[in-house]
N, C-alpha and C positions, 0 to 999 in steps of 0.2 A: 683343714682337717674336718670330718665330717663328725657333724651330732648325732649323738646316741637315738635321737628320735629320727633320722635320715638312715644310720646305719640298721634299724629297725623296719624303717621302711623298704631300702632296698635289700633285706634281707627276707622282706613278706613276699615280694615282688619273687625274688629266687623258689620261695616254695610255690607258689603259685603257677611258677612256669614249670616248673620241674614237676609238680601234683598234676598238674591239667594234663602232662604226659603220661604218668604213670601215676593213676589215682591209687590200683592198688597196693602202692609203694609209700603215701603219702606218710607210715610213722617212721616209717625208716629213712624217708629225706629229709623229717624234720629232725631225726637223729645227727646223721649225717652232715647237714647244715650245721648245728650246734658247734660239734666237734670235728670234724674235716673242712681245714682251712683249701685244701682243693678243692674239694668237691663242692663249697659254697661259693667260692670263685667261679666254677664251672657253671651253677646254675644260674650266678648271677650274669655272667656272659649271654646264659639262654636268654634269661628276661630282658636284656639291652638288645639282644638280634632279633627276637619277637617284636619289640616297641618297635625299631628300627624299618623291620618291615612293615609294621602297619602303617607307617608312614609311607610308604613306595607312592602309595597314590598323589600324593602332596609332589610328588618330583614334578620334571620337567618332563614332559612327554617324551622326547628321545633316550633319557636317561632311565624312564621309568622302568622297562625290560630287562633290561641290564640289573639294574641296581636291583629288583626284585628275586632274577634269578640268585645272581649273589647271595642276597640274605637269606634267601629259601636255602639255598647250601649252605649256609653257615649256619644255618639253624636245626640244619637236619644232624649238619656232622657233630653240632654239641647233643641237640639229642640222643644220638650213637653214644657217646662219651657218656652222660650221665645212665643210659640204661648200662653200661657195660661196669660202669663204677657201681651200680644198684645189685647188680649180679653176683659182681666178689663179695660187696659186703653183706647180703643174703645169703649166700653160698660158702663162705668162710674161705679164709686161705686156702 
């Protein structure tokens, strides 16, 4: 089970991936975060597929391609998801 001072950290990490996307969004994802257990999940996925590819270069060089593409889609599609979540909750029901 993770410490309150880990689930603080990886909960900084979420606003920081999600802020560095959408800076002018940044009170309302720290809203968000707070109270939507999705949508802190969502950005916390962003912050692991960001780290994930800044590793790419640490691969093995046939792997390296591959694995980069990958997380560059996996990163774009949670970006998609958190501005689309940023939208409804801006924009109201």
């Amino acid at each position: 089970m993770a410490t309150e001072r880990e689930l603080g950290i990886r909960q900084g990490k979420a606003l920081q991936a999600a802020a560095n996307r959408f800076p002018r969004s940044e009170f309302t994802i720290r809203r968000l975060l707070r109270s939507n257990d999705t949508f802190r999940e969502l950005c916390e996925e962003l912050a692991d597929a960001e780290a994930a590819l800044a590793k790419v270069p640490e691969s093995v060089a046939a792997l390296r391609e591959a694995r980069e593409r990958e997380w560059r889609e996996l990163v774009q599609e949670l970006v998609s998801e958190v501005e689309q979540a940023l939208k409804r909750f801006e924009t109201g029901p």
